[in-house]
N, C-alpha and C positions, 0 to 999 in steps of 0.2 A: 235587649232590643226594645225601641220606646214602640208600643201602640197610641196610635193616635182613633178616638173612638171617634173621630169627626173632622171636615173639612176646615181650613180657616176662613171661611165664607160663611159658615152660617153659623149660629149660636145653640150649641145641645141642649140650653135649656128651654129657650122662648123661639126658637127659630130664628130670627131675627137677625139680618144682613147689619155687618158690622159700618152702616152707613153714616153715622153720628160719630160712634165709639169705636174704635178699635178692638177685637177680641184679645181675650189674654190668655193664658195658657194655664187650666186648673189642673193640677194633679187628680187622677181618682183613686187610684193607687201607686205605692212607688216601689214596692214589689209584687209584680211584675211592675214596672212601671206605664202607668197608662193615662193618659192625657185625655183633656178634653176643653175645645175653643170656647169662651162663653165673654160674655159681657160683663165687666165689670160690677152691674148693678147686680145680674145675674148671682155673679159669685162672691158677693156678698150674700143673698137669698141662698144660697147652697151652705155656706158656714152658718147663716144664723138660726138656719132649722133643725128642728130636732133631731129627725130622719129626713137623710137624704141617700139615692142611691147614689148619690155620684162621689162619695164618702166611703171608698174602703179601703181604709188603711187604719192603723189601730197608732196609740199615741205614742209618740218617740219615733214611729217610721220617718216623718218630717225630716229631724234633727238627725237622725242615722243615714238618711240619703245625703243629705248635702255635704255633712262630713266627711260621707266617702265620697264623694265630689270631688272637695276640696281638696283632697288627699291624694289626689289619683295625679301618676305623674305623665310625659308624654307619650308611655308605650301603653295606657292605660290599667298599669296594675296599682293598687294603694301599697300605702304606707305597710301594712300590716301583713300583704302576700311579698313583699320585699322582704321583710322584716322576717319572716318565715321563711325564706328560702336561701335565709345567710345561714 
């Protein structure tokens, strides 16, 4: 189940009413998967820092969520609990 740490009305990093920009939807982690609405400019400022807390996920989580994504059919089990259960 997705946690959303914020409304899509305001921006969790600078506060800021997505009045200009549109907010977009940053991951903070994707196990547990956990979101959070920010601005564009915002989340660029969140990747280009060294430390950020709104960064916890470790490398390859990215690339291992979406493939099970992508993989997931209409009853939502993947390729691989199919695959296991023949």
């Amino acid at each position: 189940m997705t946690e959303y740490l914020n409304k899509s009305d305001r921006c969790i990093v600078c506060f800021g009413s997505p009045k200009d920009t549109k907010l977009i939807k940053h991951h903070v982690s994707y196990f547990p998967e956990k979101i959070a609405f920010v601005h564009y400019e915002c989340h660029k400022k969140i990747h280009d820092s060294e430390f950020s807390p709104f960064i916890q996920y470790n490398d390859g989580d990215s690339r291992m969520y979406y493939n099970m994504k992508e993989n997931k059919d209409e009853s939502g089990s993947t390729i691989k609990v199919r695959l296991e259960s023949q």
